[in-house]
C-alpha positions as CSV (number, residue, x, y, z in Angstrom):
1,X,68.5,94.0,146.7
2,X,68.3,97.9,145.3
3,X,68.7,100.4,147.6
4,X,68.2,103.7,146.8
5,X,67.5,105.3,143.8
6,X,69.7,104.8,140.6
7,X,71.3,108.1,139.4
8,X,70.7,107.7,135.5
9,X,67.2,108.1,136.0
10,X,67.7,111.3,136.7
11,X,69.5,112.1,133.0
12,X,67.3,113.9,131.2
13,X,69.6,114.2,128.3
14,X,72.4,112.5,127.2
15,X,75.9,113.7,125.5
16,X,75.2,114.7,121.4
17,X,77.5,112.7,119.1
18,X,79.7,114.2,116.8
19,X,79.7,113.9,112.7
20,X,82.8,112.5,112.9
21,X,84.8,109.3,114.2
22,X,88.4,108.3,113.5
23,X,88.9,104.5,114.6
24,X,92.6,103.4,114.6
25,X,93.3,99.7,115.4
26,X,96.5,98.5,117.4
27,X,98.3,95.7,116.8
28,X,101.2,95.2,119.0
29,X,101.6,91.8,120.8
30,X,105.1,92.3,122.1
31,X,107.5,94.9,122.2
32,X,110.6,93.1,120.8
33,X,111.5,92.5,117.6
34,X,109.8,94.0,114.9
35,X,107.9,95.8,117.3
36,X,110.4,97.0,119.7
37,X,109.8,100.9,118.6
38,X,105.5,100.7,118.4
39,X,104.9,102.6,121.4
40,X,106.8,105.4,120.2
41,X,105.5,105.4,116.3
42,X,102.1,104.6,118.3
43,X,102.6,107.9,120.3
44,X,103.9,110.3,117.1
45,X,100.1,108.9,115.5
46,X,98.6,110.1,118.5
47,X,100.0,113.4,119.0
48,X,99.6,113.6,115.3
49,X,95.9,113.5,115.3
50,X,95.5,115.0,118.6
51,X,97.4,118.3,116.9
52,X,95.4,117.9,113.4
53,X,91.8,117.4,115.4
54,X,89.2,118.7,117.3
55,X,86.8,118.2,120.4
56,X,84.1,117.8,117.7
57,X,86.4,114.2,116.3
58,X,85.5,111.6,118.4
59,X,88.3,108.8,118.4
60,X,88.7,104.9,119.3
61,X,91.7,103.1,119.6
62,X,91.0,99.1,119.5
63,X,93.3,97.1,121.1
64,X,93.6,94.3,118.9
65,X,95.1,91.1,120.6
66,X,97.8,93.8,122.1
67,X,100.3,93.0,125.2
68,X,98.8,94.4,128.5
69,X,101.4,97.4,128.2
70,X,100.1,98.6,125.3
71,X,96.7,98.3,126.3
72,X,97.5,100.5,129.7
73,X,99.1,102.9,127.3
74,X,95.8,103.4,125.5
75,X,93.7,103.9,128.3
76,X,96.6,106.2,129.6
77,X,95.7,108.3,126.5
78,X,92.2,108.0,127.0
79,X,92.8,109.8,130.8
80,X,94.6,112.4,129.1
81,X,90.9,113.6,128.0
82,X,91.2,113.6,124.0
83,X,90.0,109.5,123.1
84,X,86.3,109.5,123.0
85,X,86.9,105.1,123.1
86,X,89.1,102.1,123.9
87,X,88.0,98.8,123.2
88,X,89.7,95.9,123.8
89,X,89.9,92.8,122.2
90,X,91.9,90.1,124.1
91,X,92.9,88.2,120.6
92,X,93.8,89.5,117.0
93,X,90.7,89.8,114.7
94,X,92.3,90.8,111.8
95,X,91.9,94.7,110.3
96,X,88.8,94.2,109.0
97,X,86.6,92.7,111.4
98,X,88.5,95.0,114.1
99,X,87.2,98.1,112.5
100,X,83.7,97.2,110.8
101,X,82.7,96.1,114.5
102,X,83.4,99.0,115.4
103,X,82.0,101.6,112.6
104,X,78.8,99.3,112.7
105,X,78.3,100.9,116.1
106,X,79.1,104.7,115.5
107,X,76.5,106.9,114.8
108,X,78.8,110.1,113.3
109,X,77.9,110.8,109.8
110,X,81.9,110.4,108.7
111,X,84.1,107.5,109.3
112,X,87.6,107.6,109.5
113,X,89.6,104.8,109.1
114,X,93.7,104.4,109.7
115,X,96.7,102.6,110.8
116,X,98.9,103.3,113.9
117,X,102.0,104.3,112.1
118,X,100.2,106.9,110.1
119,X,101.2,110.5,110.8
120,X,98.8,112.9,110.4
121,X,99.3,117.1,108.6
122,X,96.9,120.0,109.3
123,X,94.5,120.2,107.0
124,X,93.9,116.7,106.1
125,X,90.1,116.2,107.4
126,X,89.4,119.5,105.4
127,X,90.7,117.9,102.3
128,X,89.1,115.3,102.8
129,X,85.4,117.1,103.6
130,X,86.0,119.5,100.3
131,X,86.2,116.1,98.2
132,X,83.0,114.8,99.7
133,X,81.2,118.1,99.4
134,X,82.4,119.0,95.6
135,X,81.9,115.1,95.0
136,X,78.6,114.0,96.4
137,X,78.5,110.3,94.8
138,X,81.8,109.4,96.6
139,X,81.4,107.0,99.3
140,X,85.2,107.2,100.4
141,X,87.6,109.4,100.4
142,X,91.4,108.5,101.1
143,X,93.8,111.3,102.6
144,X,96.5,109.8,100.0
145,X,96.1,109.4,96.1
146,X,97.8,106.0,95.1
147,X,98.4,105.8,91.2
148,X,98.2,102.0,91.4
149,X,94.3,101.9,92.6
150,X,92.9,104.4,89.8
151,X,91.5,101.4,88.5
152,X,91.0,99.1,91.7
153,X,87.1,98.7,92.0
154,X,86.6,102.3,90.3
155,X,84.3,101.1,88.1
156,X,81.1,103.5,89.0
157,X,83.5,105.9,90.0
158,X,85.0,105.9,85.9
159,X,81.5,105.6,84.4
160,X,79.3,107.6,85.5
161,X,82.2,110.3,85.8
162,X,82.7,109.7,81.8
163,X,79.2,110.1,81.2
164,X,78.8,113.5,83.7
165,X,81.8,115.1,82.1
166,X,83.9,115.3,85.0
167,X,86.8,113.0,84.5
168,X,90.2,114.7,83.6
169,X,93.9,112.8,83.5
170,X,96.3,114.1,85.5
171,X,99.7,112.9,85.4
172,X,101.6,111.1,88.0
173,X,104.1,113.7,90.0
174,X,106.9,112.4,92.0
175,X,106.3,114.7,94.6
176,X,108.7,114.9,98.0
177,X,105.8,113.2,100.4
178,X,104.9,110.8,97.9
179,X,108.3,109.8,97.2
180,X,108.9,109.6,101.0
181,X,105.3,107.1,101.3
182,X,106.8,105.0,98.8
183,X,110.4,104.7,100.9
184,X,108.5,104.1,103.9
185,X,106.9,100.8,102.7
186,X,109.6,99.4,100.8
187,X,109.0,100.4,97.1
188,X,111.1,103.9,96.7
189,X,109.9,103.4,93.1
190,X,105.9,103.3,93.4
191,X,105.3,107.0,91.9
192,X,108.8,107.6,90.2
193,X,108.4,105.1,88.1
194,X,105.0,106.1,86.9
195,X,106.1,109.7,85.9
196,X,104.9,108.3,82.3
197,X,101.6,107.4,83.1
198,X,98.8,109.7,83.9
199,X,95.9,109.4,87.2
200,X,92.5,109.4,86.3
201,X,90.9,112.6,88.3
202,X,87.5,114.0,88.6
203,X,87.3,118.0,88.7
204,X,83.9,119.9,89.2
205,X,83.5,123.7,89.9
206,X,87.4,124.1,90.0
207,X,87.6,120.8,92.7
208,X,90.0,118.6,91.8
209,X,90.0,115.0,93.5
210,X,92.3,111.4,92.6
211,X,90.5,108.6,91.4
212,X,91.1,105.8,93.3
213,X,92.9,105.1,97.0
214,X,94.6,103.8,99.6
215,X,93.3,101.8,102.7
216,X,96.5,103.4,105.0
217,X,93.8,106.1,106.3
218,X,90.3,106.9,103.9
219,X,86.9,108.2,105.3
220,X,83.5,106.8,104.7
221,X,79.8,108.0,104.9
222,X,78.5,106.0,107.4
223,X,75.5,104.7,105.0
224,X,77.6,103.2,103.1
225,X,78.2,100.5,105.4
226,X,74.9,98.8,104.9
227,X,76.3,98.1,101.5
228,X,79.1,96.4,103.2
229,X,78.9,92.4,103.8
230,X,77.5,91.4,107.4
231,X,79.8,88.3,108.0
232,X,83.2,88.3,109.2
233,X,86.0,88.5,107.1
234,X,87.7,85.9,109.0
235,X,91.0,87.1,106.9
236,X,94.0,89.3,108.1
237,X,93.6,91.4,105.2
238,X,90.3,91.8,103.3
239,X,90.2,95.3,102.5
240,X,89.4,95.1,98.7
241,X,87.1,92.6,99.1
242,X,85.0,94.5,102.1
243,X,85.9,97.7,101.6
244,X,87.0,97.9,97.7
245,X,84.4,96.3,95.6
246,X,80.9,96.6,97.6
247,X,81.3,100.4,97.7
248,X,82.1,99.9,93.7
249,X,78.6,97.6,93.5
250,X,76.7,100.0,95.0
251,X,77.6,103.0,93.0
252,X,79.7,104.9,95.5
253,X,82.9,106.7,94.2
254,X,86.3,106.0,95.3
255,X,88.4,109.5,95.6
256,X,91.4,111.1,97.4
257,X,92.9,114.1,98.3
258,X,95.1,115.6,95.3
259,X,97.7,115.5,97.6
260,X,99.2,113.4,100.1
261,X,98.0,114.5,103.6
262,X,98.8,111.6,105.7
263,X,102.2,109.8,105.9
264,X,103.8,106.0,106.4
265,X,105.9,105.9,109.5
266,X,106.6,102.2,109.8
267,X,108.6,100.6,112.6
268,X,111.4,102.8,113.1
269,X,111.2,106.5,114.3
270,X,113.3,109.0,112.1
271,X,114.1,112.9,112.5
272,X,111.8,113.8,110.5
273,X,108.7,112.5,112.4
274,X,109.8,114.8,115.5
275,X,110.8,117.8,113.4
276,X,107.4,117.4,111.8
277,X,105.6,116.9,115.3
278,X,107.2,120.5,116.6
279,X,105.6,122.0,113.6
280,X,102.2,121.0,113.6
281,X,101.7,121.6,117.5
282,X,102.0,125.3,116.4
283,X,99.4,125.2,113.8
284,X,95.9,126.6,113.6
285,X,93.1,124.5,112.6
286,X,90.8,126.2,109.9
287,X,87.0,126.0,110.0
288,X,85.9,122.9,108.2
289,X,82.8,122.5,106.1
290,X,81.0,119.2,107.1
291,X,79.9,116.8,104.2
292,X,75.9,117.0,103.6
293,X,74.9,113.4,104.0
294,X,73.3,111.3,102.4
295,X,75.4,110.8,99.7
296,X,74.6,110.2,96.1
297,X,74.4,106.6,94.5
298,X,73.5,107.7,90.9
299,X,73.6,104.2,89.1
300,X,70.0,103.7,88.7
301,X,69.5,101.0,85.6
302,X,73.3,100.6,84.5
303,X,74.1,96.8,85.4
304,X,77.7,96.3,87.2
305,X,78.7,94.1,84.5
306,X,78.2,97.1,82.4
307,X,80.4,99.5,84.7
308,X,83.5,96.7,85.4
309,X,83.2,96.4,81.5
310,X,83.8,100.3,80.7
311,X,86.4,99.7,83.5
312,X,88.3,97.2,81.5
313,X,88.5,99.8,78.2
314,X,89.9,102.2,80.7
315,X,92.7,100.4,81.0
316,X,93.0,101.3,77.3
317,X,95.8,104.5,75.9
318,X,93.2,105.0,73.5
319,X,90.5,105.9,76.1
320,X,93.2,107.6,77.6
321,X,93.2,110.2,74.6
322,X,89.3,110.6,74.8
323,X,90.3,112.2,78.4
324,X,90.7,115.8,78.2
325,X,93.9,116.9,80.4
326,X,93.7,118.6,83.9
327,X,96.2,121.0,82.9
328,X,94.2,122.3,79.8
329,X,91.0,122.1,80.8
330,X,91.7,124.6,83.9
């Protein structure tokens, strides 16, 4: 029996979405072991973001298979006013399915994908919207270059830069934050010892962006994910293969920042992550320029066995001198 009239009838309009979303899964089935300290590198993310955002972000955390005091934590943060979402999923689905479920069902024009360790710096969503607005063809944008995905499914990114004009070589700098990304996951060497070899950038109208990029936090246009397989993964870690080569397929580019805005914090909390927190709560937020969308997918008649075979002689040094430098041609 209904008694009464039902409130929501009375809506006459509902709450506007955003043109952004960050969605940051959580993976913490105990807090022992390897994940004793999770909550805490879980909380520096948080405050992180919550210092580097806006009310106009809208963010969900997604319990993935978490213990129930982790999930109580999230919704504690979602109390606090700031975390748009919480979903819950009672076992693990993997990275993947975890956050394609939950893109499918945004409707803000820029997704933002990243782990819970990551620490975010001012300025990093404005990098990231000056890439997709200099850029139009790129379909994601990662807050961190990574010299060893220049050629990971960069195929339309390489070829239809080539033939625009846009793509310059930059060489590889062993910068402090990159250095510090690499020490974080184990491989202290990643950029140092690729101070020989040079990136593969694109620059237009005095924009410089990375070819190539991380999955440890990257942004998408959200019509981009029709291009994106419908079936489950049904693996822990797919990215490439969902995320990596159907954006390539379809023509999208792969970029990043030109510098690293986003940082690796692991398992372990160290000085520097609190040092780093102090200084960002003080910071001010500059206006940001939101990407136009649709994007571009400028691959009309060129075949993808065409592109991934142009990809292949980029791999060459000798296409490598038909480059002109970044340095020179500024």
């Amino acid at each position: 029996m209904r008694i009464g009239q039902n409130p929501a009838k009375e809506i006459q309009k509902l709450a506007d979405y955003h043109q952004h979303r960050i969605i940051i899964p959580v993976y913490i089935p105990e807090l022992s072991g390897y994940f004793e300290h999770s909550l805490e590198i879980l909380d520096l993310c948080l405050q992180s973001l919550h210092f580097t955002t806006t009310e106009k972000d809208s963010i969900t955390l997604i319990s993935n298979g978490c213990t129930s005091q982790v999930t109580d934590a999230l919704f504690a943060y979602q109390a606090r006013g700031w975390i748009d979402q919480v979903i819950i999923n009672h076992h693990n689905h993997g990275k993947i399915d975890t956050i394609l479920s939950a893109a499918r069902g945004s409707y803000e024009d820029i997704i933002t994908f990243a782990d819970c360790d990551a620490f975010f710096y001012p300025g990093w969503f404005k990098a990231v919207c000056q890439v997709f607005n200099a850029f139009p063809e790129a379909g994601w944008v990662s807050s961190m270059p990574a010299p060893d995905t220049t050629r990971l499914n960069t195929a339309s990114t390489i070829f239809m830069a080539f033939f625009k004009g846009v793509l310059k070589k930059k060489p590889v700098e062993a910068e402090n934050d990159l250095n510090r990304f690499g020490e974080s996951i184990g491989r202290p060497e990643m950029y140092r010892s690729r101070l020989n070899e040079h990136y593969l950038a694109v620059e237009r109208n005095d924009n410089l962006a990375i070819v190539g990029g991380g999955h440890f936090s990257f942004s998408i246009r959200r019509q981009v994910l029709q291009d994106i397989p419908a079936t489950a993964s049904a693996k822990f870690m797919a990215e490439e293969e969902f995320l990596g080569q159907p954006f390539d397929r379809a023509g999208y580019w792969r970029l990043s920042t030109p510098r690293l805005y986003v940082q690796h914090m692991g398992n372990t909390p160290e000085k520097w992550m609190f040092e780093d927190i102090e200084q960002i709560k003080t910071s001010s937020l500059e206006p940001i320029d939101l990407p136009a969308t649709p994007g571009l997918k400028p691959i009309g008649f060129f075949p993808y066995s065409l592109r991934t075979f142009f990809l292949k002689l980029a791999k060459n040094d000798h296409f490598l001198r038909c480059i002109p430098d970044w340095k020179s041609a500024r």
